[in-house]
N, C-alpha and C positions, 0 to 999 in steps of 0.2 A: 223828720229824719228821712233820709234817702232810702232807696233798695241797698241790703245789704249794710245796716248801719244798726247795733242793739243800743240798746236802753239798761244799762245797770242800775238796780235797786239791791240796800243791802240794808235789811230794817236795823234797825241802832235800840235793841233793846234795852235798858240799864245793868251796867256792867262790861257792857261790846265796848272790843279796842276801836281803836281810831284809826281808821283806815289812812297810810300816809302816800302809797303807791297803788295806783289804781292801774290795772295793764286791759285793753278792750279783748274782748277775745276777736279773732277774725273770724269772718261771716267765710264760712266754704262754700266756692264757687256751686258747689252740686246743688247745696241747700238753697243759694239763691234762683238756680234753675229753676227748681222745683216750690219757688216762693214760699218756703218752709218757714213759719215761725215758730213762734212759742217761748215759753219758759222753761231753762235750767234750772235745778235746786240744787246748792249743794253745800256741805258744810267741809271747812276749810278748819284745820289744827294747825292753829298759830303758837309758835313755840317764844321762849320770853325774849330771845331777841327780834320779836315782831316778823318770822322769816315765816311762810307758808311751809309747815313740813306735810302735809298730805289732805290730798284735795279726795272728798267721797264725793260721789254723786248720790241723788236721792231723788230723783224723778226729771223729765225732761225727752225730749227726742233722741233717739239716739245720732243722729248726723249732726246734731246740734251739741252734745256731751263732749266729745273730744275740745273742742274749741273752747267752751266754757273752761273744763277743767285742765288745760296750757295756760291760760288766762290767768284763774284764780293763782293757780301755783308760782305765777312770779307778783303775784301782790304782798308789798310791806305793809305789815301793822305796826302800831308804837309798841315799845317795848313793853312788857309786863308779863303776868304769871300766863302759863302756855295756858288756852283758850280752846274754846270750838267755835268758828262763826258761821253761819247759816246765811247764806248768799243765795240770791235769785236772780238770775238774768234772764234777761228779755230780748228777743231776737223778734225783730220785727218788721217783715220783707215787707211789707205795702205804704211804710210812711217816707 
């Protein structure tokens, strides 16, 4: 991967919807000044027509949280009973 390029992982526990829109978050110029990595956590409430209605965070950098969580909020799930999915992304300035 490039500077300025993450890595999404989103563990698929049994019973996790099906991720069908996946959106990158953007890497902020600041963060890649400052070669910021790391990991976002966050859990996403997916309602039944698969629409992201509200993205928590739950640990991560804070330069790194906003991105993540504009990101999350426009990702589609398949439809089904509203959910909580628990996402990680990974921002990773040196590959």
């Amino acid at each position: 991967m490039s500077v300025g390029q993450t890595q999404n992982q989103q563990p698929a526990p049994e019973g996790a919807r099906h991720l069908v829109v996946k959106v990158a978050p953007e890497y902020l110029e600041s963060a890649k000044r400052l070669r910021l990595g790391g990991t976002v956590k966050v859990v996403a409430v997916v309602g039944p027509d698969g629409k992201v209605k509200r993205v928590q965070t739950v640990g991560g950098s804070p330069l790194l949280v906003q991105a993540a969580e504009r990101a999350v909020a426009q990702w589609k799930y398949a439809p089904g009973k509203d959910s909580e999915e628990r996402v990680q992304l990974h921002f990773n300035p040196l590959d």
